[in-house]
Residue, then its C-alpha position, 0 to 999 in steps of 0.5 A: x738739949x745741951x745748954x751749950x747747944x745753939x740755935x739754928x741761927x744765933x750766929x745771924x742774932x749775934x752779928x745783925x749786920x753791923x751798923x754803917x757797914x754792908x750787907x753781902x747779899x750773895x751770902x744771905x741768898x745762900x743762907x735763905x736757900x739753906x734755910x729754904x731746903x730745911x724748910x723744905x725737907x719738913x714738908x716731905x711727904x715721907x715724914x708723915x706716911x706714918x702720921x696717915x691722912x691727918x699728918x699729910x693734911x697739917x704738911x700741905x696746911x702749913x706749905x700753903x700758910x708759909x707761901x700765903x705769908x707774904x701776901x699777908x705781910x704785904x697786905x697788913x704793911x698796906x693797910x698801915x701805910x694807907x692809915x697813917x697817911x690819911x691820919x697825916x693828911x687830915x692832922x696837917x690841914x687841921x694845924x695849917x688852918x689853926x693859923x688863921x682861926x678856929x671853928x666855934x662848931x667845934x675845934x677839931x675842924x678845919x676851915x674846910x669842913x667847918x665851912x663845908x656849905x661854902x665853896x671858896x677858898x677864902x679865910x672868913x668862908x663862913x660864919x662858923x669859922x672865926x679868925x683870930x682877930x680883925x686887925x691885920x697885924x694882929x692876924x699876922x703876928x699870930x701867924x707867924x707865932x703859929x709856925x714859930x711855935x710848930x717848928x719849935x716842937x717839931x725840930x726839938x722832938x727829933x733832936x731829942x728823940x730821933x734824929x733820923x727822923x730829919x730830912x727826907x729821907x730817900x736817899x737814905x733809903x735807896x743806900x739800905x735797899x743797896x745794903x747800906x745798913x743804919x740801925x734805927x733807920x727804920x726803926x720805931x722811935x723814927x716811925x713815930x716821931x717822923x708821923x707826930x712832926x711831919x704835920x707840925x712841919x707843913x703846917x709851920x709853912x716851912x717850903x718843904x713837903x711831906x712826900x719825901x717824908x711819906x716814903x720813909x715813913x711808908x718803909x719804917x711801917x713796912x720793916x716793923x711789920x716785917x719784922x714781927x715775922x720770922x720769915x722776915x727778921x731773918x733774911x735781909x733779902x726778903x726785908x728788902x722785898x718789903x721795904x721796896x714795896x712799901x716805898x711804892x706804897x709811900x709814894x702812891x697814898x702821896x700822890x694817889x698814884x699806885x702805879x706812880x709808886x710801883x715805877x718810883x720804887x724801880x726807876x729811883x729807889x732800887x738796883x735790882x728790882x725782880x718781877x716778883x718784888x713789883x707784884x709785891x709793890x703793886x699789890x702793897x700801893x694798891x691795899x694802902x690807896x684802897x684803905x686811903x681811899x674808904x678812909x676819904x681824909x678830905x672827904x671829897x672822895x679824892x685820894x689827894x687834895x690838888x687832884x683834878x680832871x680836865x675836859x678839855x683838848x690841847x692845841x698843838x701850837x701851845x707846844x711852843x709854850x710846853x717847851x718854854x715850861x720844860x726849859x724852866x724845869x731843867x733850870x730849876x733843878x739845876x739851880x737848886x741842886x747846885x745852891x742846896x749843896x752849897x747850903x748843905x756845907x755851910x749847915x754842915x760846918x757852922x750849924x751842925x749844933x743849932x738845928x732848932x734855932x735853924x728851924x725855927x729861924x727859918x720858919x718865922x721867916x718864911x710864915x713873915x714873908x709868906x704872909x704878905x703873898x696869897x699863893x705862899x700864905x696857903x698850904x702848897x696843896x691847897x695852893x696847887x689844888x687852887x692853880x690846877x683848877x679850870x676856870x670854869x667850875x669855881x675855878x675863879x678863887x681869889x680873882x684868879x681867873x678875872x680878865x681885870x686882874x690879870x697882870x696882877x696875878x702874873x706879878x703875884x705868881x712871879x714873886x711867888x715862884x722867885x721867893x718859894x725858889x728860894x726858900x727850898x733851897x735854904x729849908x731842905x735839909x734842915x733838922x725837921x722831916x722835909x720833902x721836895x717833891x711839892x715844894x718843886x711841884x708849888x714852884x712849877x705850879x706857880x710859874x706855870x699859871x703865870x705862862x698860862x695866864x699870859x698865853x691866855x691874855x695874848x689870846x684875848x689881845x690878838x684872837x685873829x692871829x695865825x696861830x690862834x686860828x684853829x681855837x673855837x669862837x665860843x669855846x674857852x681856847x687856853x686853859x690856864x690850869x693845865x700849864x700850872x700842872x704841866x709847869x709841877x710836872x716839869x720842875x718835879x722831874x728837874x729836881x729828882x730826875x725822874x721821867x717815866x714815873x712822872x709822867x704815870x703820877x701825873x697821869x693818873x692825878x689828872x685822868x686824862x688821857x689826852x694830856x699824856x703827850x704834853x707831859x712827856x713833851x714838857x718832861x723830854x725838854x726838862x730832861x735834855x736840859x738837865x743833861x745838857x747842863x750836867x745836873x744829877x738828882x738830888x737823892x744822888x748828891x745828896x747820898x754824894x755829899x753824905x758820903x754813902x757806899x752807893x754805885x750810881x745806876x749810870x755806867x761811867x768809862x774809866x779806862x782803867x783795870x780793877x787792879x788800879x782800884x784794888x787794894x794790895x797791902x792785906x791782912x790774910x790767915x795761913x791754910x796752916x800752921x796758925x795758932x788761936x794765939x796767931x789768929x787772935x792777935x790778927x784779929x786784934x789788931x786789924x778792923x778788917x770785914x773778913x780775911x782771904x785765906x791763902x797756902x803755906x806756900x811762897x806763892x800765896x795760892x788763894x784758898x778761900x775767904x773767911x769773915x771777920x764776925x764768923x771767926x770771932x763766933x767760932x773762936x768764943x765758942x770754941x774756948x767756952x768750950x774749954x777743949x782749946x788752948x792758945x797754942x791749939x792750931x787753927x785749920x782752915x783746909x779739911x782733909x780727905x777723912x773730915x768729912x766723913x769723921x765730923x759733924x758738919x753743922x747743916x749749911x755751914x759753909x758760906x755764912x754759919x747757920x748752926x754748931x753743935x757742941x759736939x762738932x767741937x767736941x769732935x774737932x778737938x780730938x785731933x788737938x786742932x780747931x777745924x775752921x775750914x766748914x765757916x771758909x767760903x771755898x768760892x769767893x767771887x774773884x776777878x782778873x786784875x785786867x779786868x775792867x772797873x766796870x764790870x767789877x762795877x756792874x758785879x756789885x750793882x747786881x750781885x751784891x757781894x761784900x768784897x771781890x778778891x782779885x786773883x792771877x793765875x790764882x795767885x791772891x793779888x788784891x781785893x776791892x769793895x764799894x768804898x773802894x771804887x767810891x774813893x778812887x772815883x772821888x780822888x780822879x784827877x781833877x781837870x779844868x772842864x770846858x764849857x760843854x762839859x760843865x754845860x756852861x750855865x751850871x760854871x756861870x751860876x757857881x761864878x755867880x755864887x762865889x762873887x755874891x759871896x765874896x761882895x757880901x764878905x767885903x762889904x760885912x767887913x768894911x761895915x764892921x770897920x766902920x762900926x769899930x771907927 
């Protein structure tokens, strides 16, 4: 081989997609199709009739083990999923109870297993876990220096080492499945820091969760397996194959959930989302929950720890109390998407440099206050697992469920959900991997046991009352357990905007079928509300307020044409009549992506399309070369004859798969560097009259880079995503009405500002005085 010779696709090694730019799925389809027909034509029987029936064998060997690869792959990415969560899981309830005491039987258990005799919940469960000390003070200064500490170490690894390991990292996720490329996102250091800290931050006590965390842990696994196969490395649109998947998986070893997972990654995380991309899913969640559930983390053989089942029947006149609890959802996730956003600004302009101090801050805080409050003091699992709980079957922990201390428990509940409130708002998106699906779960759950302890108690007030009559005498009528469950399920959907996945996650934690229809009753209300009130997910404003290239998946009316969008001053090469010099100071003194290629003539006909890292490659090849000078002219249209005389380097056209030296070699005999093989003759084109929209809904599905506009042929403009991102943010604003903005989302930000502006005013009057 000449040592100028390259290989087949060191164009595709060389560019790697730029960091923070976009991927044109429409040119890595043609690429994987080109490759795909290479492929392909090696398998061809007429390779091997000389070979005879060993030759014919190894071909049918190698097509079987090439089509099997998939599988293989997606299998490996699942037993990796569903290893690193049960190592996750068993890691954090380990450093949560190390808060409270050790275990003499031997250090590395948790109250848990080291009290496996002893049913309770209760700190001094047995004899052979010992607490720290006797002294309450003393118990709760180590407390609080337990996830002082923990936060310390988590916030400091991922400044130094990783900083994308911080946050959730869902709306991330859902811009790279879009095409939206971050390098090192998914990478090694992120996959290993996010696993080492994501059990230091739960145990720190810090109001937020790990199933946000766990999907982007889930999809690091999943490119980093990929990526040891070449299949995978090569292609973006079969790495984004994997990474939906194991999103699914992510979201099922969370909540033992694999069909959860498998509607999570099609309702939130991806646009385009084929039959064989969910087999794929569900095949990854399904090989990650088995592996969760033969490694049985809490060795209870339950796949998570709030996971239950309930008996019992519900009545139809507790719909009246499932609407109150759907109501709740809405508001909450309005709330909190609306004051997080304010927060998020505030930590972006003033905290930008102290995410340690930040994190640290607000776990002392946090484990000070939480302390004092029994649902808040324990891990939000295992505070779930004790609210879900019937009172019937040891459901009655910490006097839960006594008539006495009914009252007591609501006040406790109440506060507990206020204060948690409050806190996810402040801690999500501090610099530490931080998650809101359990935080808003812990949250509903909390709200909902202190309806369901009050419908109860107003059952025993008034047991003759019409609506009571249709409970059976002897028969426990309400159970509390249930409205905690239903109350996560409504503020889970509030926060993330989810419906259907919700419904199937929670179906599948419980078990019961007869629950199904509370559920969707509750997540229905919860849905209306937040429509009524205008809320979007917090992935997607968050992805907002980060500015990301995305399209929502919901269809706008602008009543507008793409040519209002488009951008009109360009940057394009001549068919002819350029030099390399001509091109190389094109190149030099622009950042475009590509250029549209247009005729000599005064009309400016469209010709094609050619991309910016592609003209850079051939350009540098050609001069190492030393064949081409500065004044050589650049051709960017073949004639009748190229074809026939040259070397076309296989799959050329649309995205470069190979050149040869002697293609170069060949181009140079006419004194003229022949561009025209690298052009792509058919780029994707619109009308200037056509709708934003539908060039809207053709990024959505297609996925092309840019859309160059054309009248009558004429190159017009081009448009891409950030271009319609920026029309849309730059509309005009106008005064909403109050359906609009669906009235209490205006009062809440009203709110928001006059407590800002008191605060303000009454620092400033103190600090006057101070000086007085």
């Amino acid at each position: 081989m000449h040592p100028e010779e390259l290989d087949d696709d060191e164009l595709e090694q060389i560019r790697r997609y730029e960091d923070f730019s976009t991927i044109d799925w429409i040119q890595d389809s043609v690429l994987e199709r080109n490759r795909r027909i290479r492929k392909a034509n090696t398998y061809s029987p007429g390779r091997y009739h000389k070979g005879g029936l060993l030759a014919w064998l190894w071909s049918e060997a190698r097509k079987a083990m090439d089509t099997g690869q998939s599988w293989f792959v997606v299998s490996l990415v699942g037993v990796c999923i569903g290893v690193n969560a049960a190592i996750i899981s068993i890691v954090s309830e380990w450093l949560s109870d190390l808060k409270f005491g050790y275990c003499s039987d031997g250090w590395w258990l948790n109250q848990q297993f080291c009290c496996w005799e002893i049913e309770g919940e209760e700190v001094d469960g047995c004899d052979s876990w010992h607490p720290w000390s006797d002294v309450t003070l003393a118990r709760w200064f180590i407390f609080v220096l337990f996830a002082s500490m923990f936060s310390f170490i988590a916030a400091h690894l991922v400044r130094s080492i990783a900083k994308y390991a911080a946050g959730s990292g869902i709306s991330e996720i859902k811009c790279i499945l879009a095409g939206f490329v971050m390098k090192g996102y998914l990478g090694f250091a992120t996959f290993v820091i996010k696993s080492m800290t994501l059990p230091m931050v739960i145990a720190s006590g810090l109001s937020v969760g790990k199933e946000g965390p766990s999907v982007h842990v889930a999809c690091c696994i999943g490119n980093l397996v990929a990526g040891l196969f070449t299949k995978f490395s090569r292609s973006q649109g079969k790495m984004r194959e994997i990474v939906t998947a194991a999103s699914a998986a992510g979201v099922a070893v969370a909540f033992g959930s694999p069909i959860g997972g498998v509607l999570f990654s099609i309702e939130e995380m991806s646009h385009v989302f084929s039959i064989k991309t969910m087999w794929r899913s569900f095949f990854c969640a399904l090989v990650a929950t088995f592996t969760l559930s033969a490694m049985n983390p809490f060795r209870t053989g339950k796949l998570v720890l709030f996971q239950i089942t309930y008996d019992r029947d519900w009545h139809f006149f507790e719909v009246i109390f499932f609407i109150i609890l759907g109501v709740f959802g809405g508001l909450y996730g309005a709330f909190v998407v609306k004051f997080n956003l304010q927060v998020a600004a505030f930590r972006r302009k003033h905290l930008a440099n102290h995410g340690v101090a930040e994190a640290v801050i607000l776990a002392t805080v946090t484990a000070m206050i939480a302390y004092f409050n029994r649902f808040l003091r324990i891990d939000m699992t295992s505070s779930m697992a004790m609210l879900f709980r019937e009172c019937e079957g040891g459901g009655n922990v910490n006097n839960l469920c006594q008539t006495p201390a009914q009252w007591r428990m609501s006040n406790s509940l109440l506060l507990a959900t206020i204060i948690r409130m409050g806190l996810v708002v402040i801690s999500y998106g501090c610099k530490v991997p931080a998650g809101i699906f359990v935080p808003s779960m812990a949250i509903g759950s909390t709200f909902g046991r202190m309806v369901g302890i009050m419908v109860k108690a107003l059952y025993q007030a008034y047991p003759q009352s019409g609506i009571f009559t249709v409970c059976t005498p002897d028969v426990p009528c309400i159970t509390p357990g249930t409205y905690a469950f239903l109350g996560a399920a409504a503020a889970l959907s509030g926060v993330m905007r989810l419906t259907v996945t919700v419904v199937v996650i929670m179906f599948e934690l419980t078990g019961a079928l007869t629950y199904i229809l509370p559920t969707m009753i509750v997540l229905l209300v919860t849905k209306a509300v937040g429509d009524f009130l205008g809320t979007t997910g917090i992935a997607e404003k968050t992805i907002q307020f980060n500015g990301f290239p995305f399209l929502e998946k919901d269809d706008h009316a602008y009543n507008v044409s793409v040519s209002a969008v488009m951008r009109k001053e360009l940057h394009t090469l001549s068919e002819s009549g350029m030099t390399v010099k001509n091109v190389e100071e094109t190149l030099s003194s622009t950042d475009v992506k590509g250029f549209p290629i247009i005729s000599s003539s005064e009309r400016s006909i469209l010709i094609g399309y050619i991309g910016r890292t592609e003209l850079r490659y051939v350009l540098d090849r050609a001069m190492k070369l030393q064949q081409f000078g500065t004044d050589t002219l650049c051709s960017f249209t073949s004639r009748e004859n190229d074809a026939d005389n040259m070397d076309i380097p296989n799959g050329a056209s649309l995205g470069v798969e190979d050149a040869s030296t002697g293609f170069f070699e060949t181009t140079s005999l006419d004194n003229e560097l022949k561009l025209w093989p690298w052009v792509n003759h058919t780029p994707m084109t619109v009308s200037p009259q056509i709708p934003l929209e539908i060039v809207m809904q053709l990024f959505k599905r297609m996925g092309p880079r840019v859309i160059l506009v054309e009248d009558h042929g004429v190159l017009s403009g081009l448009v891409t995503v950030k271009d319609v991102l920026r029309f849309i943010a730059t509309l005009p604003a106008h005064e909403p009405s109050w359906d609009d903005r669906g009235g209490l989302d205006g009062l809440l930000e009203e709110a928001w500002t006059w407590a800002a502006e008191t605060i303000y005013r009454v620092m400033t009057w103190g600090r006057r005085i101070i000086r007085r």
